[in-house]
C-alpha positions, 0 to 999 in steps of 0.5 A: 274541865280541870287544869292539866295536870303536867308531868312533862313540859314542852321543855323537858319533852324535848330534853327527853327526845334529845336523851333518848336520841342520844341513847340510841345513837350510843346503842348502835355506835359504828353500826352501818345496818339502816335504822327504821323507826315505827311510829304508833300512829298519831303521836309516836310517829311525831316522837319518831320524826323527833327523834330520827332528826336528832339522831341522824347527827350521830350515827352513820346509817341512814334513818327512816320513819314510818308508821304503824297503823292501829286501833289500840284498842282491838288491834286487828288490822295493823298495817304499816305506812310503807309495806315495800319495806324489806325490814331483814338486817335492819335496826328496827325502834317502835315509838309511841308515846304511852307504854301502859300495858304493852299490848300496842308495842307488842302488836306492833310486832306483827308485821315484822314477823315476816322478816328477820330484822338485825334488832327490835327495841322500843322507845316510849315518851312515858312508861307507866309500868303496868304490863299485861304483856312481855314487852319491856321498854328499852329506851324511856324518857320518864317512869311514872307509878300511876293507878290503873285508872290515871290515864297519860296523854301526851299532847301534840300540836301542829307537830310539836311535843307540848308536854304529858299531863294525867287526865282526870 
């Protein structure tokens, strides 16, 4: 196994979180509708507590987070951590940690069909532009030109954003 090859450290992964946080809360400034953010289980919802954390310093409404549970891969059953979530008027962010080619984000989307939300936005750690899908990512922390073959991991530890490396 070879080094890692990193594009995002642990610092500048929290820089990122802490810009991306900042975003959005410039985004819904003076807002009062709640803000739930999805997180795309495992490592989205670690970047979602980040950012809700940061975030709930800047703006009035309250923040909550919650989970999207998928297989990426054949994203058939898609399932939310709390599904007695009335999601109608709310600000709603789906957060994952690799936008490759939309295709989670936008299955995602499936269990909020039923509602009628405020907005829905997207926030990505990593955007690697390459999307098969209509989705585009509203808040990103970096853009990366890579080939389709490279494959981003982002690495997480007990909790904690260690960085973004390609995998060879």
């Amino acid at each position: 196994m070879g080094e890692k090859k990193y594009i995002v450290d642990k610092a500048v992964a929290a820089q990122k979180l802490h810009r991306l946080a900042l975003e959005v809360a410039e985004q819904l400034d003076g807002d009062t509708a709640d803000l739930i953010l999805i997180g795309v289980k495992e490592n989205g919802v670690v970047i979602a507590e980040k950012i809700a954390s940061i975030i709930a310093q800047y703006i009035q409404a309250e923040v909550k987070v919650i989970a999207v549970i998928m297989d990426k891969l054949k994203p058939v059953d898609i399932v939310l951590s709390d599904m007695n979530i009335n999601f109608n008027d709310k600000n709603i962010i789906i957060v994952d940690d690799v936008a490759n080619s939309g295709k989670t984000l936008m299955y995602a989307l499936k269990p909020l069909m039923a509602f009628h939300p405020k907005r829905i936005q997207t926030l990505v750690l990593v955007d690697r532009m390459h999307k098969l899908f209509p989705v585009k990512s509203d808040y990103v922390g970096l853009s990366i030109a890579t080939t389709l073959q490279d494959h981003i991991e982002v690495e997480v530890v007990d909790g904690e954003i260690m960085g973004a490396y390609i995998k060879m």
